[in-house]
N, C-alpha and C positions, 0 to 999 in steps of 0.2 A: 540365414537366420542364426542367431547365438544361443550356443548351446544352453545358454540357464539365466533367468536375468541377474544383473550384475547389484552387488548393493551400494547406496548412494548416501555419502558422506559429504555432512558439512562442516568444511574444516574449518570457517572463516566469516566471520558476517561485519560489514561495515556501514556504517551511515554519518551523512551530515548533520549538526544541529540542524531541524528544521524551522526556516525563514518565514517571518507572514508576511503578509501580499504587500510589497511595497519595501520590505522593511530591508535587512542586513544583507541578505542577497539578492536581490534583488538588480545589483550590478553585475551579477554572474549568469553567465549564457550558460544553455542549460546543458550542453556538449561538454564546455569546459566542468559542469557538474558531476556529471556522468563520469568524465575522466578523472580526475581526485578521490572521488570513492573506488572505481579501477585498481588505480596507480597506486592507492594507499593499501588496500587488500591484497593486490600482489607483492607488495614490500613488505608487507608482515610474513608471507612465508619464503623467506630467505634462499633455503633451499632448493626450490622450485626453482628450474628455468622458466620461462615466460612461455618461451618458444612450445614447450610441453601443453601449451592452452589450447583445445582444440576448438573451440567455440566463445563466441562471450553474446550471449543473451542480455537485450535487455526493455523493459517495457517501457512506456510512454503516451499518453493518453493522446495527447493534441497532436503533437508533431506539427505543428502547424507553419512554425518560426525557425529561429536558429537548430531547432533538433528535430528540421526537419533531413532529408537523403541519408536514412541510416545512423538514427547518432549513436546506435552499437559499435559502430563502426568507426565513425567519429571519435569515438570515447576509446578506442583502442590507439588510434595513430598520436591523439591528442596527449594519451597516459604514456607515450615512450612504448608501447610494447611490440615485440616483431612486427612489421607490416604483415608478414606470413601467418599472424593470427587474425581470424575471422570474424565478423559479427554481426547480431539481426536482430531489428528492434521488431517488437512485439504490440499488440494494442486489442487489450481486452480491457477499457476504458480503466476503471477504479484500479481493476485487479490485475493489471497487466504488468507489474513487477512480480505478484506471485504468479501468475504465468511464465514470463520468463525462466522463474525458477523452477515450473512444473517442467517445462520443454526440456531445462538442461537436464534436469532428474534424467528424465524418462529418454535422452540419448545418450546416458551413460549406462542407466538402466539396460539398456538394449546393444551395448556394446559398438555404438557410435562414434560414442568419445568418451575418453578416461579422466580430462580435466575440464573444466570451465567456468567461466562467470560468468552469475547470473544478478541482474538487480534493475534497478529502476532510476526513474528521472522525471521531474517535472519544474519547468516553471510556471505558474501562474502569474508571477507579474510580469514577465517576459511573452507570456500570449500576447502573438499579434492579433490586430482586426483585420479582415478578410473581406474582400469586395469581389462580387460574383463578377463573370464579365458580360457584359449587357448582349440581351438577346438577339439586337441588331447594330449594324455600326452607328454612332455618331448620334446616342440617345440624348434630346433634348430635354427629356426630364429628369432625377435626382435618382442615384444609384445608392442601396444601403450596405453599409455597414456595419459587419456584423463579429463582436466582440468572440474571441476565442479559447477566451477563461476557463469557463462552465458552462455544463449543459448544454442542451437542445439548441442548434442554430440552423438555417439551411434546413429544413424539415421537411420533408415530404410531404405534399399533401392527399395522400391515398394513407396515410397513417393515421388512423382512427386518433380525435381528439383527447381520449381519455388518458392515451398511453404516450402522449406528448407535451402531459403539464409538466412545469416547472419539476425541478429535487423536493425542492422544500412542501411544494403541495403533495407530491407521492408520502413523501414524512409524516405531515398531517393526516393522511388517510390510512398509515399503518395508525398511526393515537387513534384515529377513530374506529379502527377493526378491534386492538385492542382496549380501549376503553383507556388511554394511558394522557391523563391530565398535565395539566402545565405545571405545578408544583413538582412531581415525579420525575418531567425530565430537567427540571432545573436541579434539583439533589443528584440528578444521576452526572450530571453535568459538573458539579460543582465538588462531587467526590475525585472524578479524574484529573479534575485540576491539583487537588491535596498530594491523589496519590503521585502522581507525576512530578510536583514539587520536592515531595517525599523522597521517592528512586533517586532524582537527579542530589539532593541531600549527602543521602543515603552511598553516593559513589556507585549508584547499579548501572549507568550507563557509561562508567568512565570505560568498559571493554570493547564498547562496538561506535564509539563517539570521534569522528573523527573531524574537528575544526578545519574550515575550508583556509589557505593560510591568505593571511591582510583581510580578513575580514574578521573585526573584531565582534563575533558572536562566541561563545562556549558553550551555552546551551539551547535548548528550545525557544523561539521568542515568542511562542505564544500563551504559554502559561502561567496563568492569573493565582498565583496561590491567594492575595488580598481578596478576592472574588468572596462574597456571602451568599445568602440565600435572598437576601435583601437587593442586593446590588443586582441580580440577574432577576427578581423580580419586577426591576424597574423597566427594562428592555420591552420593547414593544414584539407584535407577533407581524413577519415580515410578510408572513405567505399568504395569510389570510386577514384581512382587515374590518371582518364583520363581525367582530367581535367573538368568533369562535376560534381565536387562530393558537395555534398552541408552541410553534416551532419560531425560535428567535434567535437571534444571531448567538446568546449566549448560550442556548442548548443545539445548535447545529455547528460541525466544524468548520473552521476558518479554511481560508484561501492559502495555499503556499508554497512554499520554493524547498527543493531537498534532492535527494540521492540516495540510493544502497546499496552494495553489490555483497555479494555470497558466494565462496567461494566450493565448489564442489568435486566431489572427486570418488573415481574407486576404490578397488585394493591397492590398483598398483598407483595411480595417482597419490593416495596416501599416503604411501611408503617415500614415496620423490618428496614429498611437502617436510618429511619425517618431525610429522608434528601428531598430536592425538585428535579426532577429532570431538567437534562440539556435540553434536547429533548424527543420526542417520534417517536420514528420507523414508517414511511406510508406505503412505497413498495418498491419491488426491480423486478429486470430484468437484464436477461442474455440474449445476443445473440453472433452469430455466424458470421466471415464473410472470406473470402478468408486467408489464411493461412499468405501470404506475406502483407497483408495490412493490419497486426492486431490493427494498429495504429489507425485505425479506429472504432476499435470495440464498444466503446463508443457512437459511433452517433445513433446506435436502442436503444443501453440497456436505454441510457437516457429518448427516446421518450417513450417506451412502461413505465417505470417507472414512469415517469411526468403522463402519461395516465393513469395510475392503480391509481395514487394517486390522479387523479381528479384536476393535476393543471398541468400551464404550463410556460414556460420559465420567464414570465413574472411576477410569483409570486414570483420568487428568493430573498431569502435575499444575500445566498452564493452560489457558487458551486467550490468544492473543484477537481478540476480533475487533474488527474497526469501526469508530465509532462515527460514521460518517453523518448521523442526528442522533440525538440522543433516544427521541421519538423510536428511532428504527432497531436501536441497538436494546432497546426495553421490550420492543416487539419482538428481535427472535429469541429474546432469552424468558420472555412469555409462554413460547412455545416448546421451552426447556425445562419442565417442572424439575427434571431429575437433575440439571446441570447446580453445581453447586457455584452460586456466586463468585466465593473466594479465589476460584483460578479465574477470574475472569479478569485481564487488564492489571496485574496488581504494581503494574508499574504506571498506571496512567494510561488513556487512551487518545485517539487522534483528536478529542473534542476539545484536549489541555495542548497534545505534542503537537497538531498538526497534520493537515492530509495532502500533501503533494501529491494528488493524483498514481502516475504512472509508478511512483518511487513506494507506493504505501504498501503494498503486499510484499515486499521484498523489505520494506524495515518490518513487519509485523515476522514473517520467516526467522528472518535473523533474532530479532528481539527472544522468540520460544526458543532458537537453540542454544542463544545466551544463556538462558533464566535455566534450561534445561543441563546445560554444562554444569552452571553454580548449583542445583541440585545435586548433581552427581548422578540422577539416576529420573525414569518417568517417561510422562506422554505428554505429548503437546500437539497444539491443533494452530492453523492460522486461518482467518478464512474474512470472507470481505464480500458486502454486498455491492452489485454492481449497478450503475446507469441501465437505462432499456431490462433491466428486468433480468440478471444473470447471478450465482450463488460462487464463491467459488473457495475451493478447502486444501487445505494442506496438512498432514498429518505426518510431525516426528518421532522419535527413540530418539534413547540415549539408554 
């Protein structure tokens, strides 16, 4: 056992513009994804030998297609770096890029390992469809297939029908716990587009932005700054169509393609990189909550995190939470009377940037320990509601 836990620095955070479904990458397999934010993280720290990486974490929702057998692994042979470095993908569905980067924490925390990357991956226009194989040979009747984008497919059926509706209908049911109308999450929607226009304006993500190369994108493709409150009023309600439906393609987030990696490290990892770092690792927390209401899942993981780390809403520089409906993201910040809006997303959220699945908790990671470097100084949170019902938090320094 190690004598004291070790502390846990992030020297390095990168991501892709993120793609929508269909669109600029969409010709890129999501291995070769993986590998480019890699390869480009470890070329920014010069210093560093490769070979010194004891691990490279990384998450991924689907794994279904091209990243599927490991594309941690993948992503390393692919990025040029030692074969003699290691890797293992992860799949805590939404948030299994901040996974990723909980696992590397917490094995350098414990004296595991002193270097590694950690980040995420996803394609969604690269999900393949999936065809079960028939339960006897040589079935004369029609076999389904079944799309591997999003959500619930292949379902079990001893799984109670309440906790296997649709995202969208879970969304609708946190509006309806909270009382949170269709106007509200169209404004809350239509502000992360601004801000998001804004940042990218602004030069705030020219630091952890890394353009995949021949693929002529620079920034996010999915952010509508033209967007009004008119134009997202006109969108229909997808989940519910009886006239009560409140959740529509312009207040829920888009389908997409992307990548992150982070690079982390100890004392003595630091000192090899001889660079300063962005942040330092405090705590994390996982919770649980009702299957349909995963939207919520966010609201323990954050408290018990903020607790372990010995601070609380009030010490926020940032909190980077994802906006995976708009509906959901109103509903746990319902349940934050004391959280002060202002740190909330001020760079835009995934409902303007983008939600590539596996890749989003490892760009929202990165994203606080950017925003907390350009601080100079503060607390930051990352945290992400998950699919099936999971919370999940990440809590930095600087």
């Amino acid at each position: 056992m190690p004598a004291s836990i070790r502390d846990v620095y992030v020297v390095d955070a990168v991501r892709t513009p993120i793609g929508k479904f269909g669109g600029a990458l969409s010709g890129v397999r999501p291995d070769d994804l993986a590998a480019h934010v890699v390869r480009e993280l470890v070329g920014r720290s010069p210093e560093l030998d490769p070979a010194r990486i004891d691990d490279v974490y990384f998450g991924d929702a689907n794994g279904a297609g091209e990243d599927n057998r490991d594309v941690a692994r993948m992503a390393v042979l692919l990025a040029g770096l030692p074969v003699t470095v290691p890797g293992v993908t992860v799949n805590r569905l939404c948030g299994s890029g901040l996974e990723a980067v909980i696992q590397a924490a917490r094995a350098i925390a414990l004296g595991d390992a002193s270097v590694a990357v950690a980040g995420g991956v996803e394609s969604m226009s690269r999900a393949p469809w999936v065809l079960q194989k028939p339960e006897r040979a040589f079935p004369a009747g029609h076999q389904q297939l079944h799309s591997t984008t999003l959500g619930w497919r292949m379902t079990n059926p001893a799984m109670p029908a309440e906790w296997t509706v649709p995202l969208g209908e879970g969304a609708e049911q946190v509006a309806d716990k909270h009382k949170i109308g269709r106007a509200e999450q169209d404004a809350f929607a239509l502000v992360s587009h601004h801000k998001a226009a804004a940042a990218w304006a602004a030069g705030h993500y020219d630091a952890e932005v890394v353009p995949y190369e021949g693929v002529a994108m620079l920034r996010d493709e999915c952010i509508r700054e033209a967007s009004t409150i008119e134009t997202l009023a006109r969108l229909k309600p997808v989940f519910r169509t009886d006239g009560t439906g409140t959740v529509t393609a312009g207040n829920s987030s888009p389908l997409n393609d992307g990548a992150a990696a982070l690079l982390l490290v100890d004392d003595a990892g630091l000192r090899a990189t001889g660079r300063e770092p962005l942040a330092r690792i405090r705590a994390s927390a996982v919770t649980g909550v009702e299957p349909q209401l995963f939207g919520l899942g966010p609201v323990e993981a954050v408290g018990r995190a903020l607790g372990k780390a010995g601070r609380t809403f009030a010490d926020l520089t940032v909190f980077e939470l994802n906006e995976a409906f708009a509906a959901q993201s109103l509903g746990c910040l319902a349940e934050w009377p004391e959280l002060d809006p202002a740190v909330v997303n001020p760079r835009g959220g995934a409902l303007a940037l983008g939600h590539p699945l596996g890749a989003s908790g490892a760009r929202l990671a990165g994203a606080v320990a950017h925003q907390l470097a350009a601080a100079g100084s503060g607390t930051g949170i990352a945290a992400l509601c998950i699919g099936v019902g999971q919370g999940l938090a990440l809590v930095l320094e600087r």
